[in-house]
N, C-alpha and C positions, 0 to 999 in steps of 0.2 A: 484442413486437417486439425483436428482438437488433440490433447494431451494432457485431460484433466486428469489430476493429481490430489490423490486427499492431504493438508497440512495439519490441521487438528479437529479438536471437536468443538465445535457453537460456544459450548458453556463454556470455552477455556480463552475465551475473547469478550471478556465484560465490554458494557457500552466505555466509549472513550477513551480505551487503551492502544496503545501503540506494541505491538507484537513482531520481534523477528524470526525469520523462519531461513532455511538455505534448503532450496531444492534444486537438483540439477546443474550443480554447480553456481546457482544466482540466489544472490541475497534477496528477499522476498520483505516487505512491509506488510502486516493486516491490521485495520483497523474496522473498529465498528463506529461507525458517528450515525448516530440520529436511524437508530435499528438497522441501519443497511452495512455487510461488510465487502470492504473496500479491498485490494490488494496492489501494492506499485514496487517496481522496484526500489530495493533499502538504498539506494546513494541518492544523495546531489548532486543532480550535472555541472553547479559549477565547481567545486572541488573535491564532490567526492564522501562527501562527510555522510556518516550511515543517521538516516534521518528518524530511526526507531528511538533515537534521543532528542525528538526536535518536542515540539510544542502545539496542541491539537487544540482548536476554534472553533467546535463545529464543522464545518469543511475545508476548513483552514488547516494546513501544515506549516509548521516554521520551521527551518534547518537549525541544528543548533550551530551551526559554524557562524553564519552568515548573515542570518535574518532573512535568508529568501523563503516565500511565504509561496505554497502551490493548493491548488484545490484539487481535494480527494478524489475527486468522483469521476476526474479526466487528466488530471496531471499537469495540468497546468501551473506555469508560473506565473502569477497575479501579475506583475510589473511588465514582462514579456510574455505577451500568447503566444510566442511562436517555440519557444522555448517550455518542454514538456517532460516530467518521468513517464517512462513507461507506464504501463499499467495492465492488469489480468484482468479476464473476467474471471467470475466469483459464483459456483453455486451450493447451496447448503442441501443435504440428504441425508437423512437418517440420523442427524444431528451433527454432520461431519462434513467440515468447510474444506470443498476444492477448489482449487484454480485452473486455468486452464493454460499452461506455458508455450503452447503454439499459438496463443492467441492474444498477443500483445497488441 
């Protein structure tokens, strides 16, 4: 089952920003790194901290609490693989970025 959702429009997500968004009751992350946009849920698993204030590397994220560093494009926690954000998939139409929230 899909449950894509439009969040905003392409142009309102320049390369290399960090964007929050709340759909359905969930804090939502979008980023655009390196022309592709990415979506994950906005906390850190380890305390929680909304990571739309963290610090972007290319596909690098860094939490701002903690220093924990995860890569965009699967959610990964660099230190621990096993350890992951969610994350949405992503398609753009019409100029207008959805996610898809059944499909973490």
């Amino acid at each position: 089952m899909t449950d894509w959702v439009e969040v905003m429009q392409a142009d309102d997500l320049p390369e290399g920003t960090l964007k929050k968004s709340s759909l359905a009751g969930q804090h939502i992350l979008l980023v655009k790194s390196q022309g592709t946009i990415y979506a994950l849920v906005n906390r850190c698993p380890h305390l929680g901290c909304f990571l739309h204030k963290g610090k972007l590397h290319g596909y690098k994220l860094t939490c701002p609490c903690h220093d924990w560093t995860f890569d965009l494009r699967d959610g990964t926690f660099l230190s621990a693989p096993e350890i992951r954000i969610p994350v949405f998939q992503v398609k753009v139409e019409n100029d207008s970025i959805f996610i898809n929230l059944g499909g973490k």
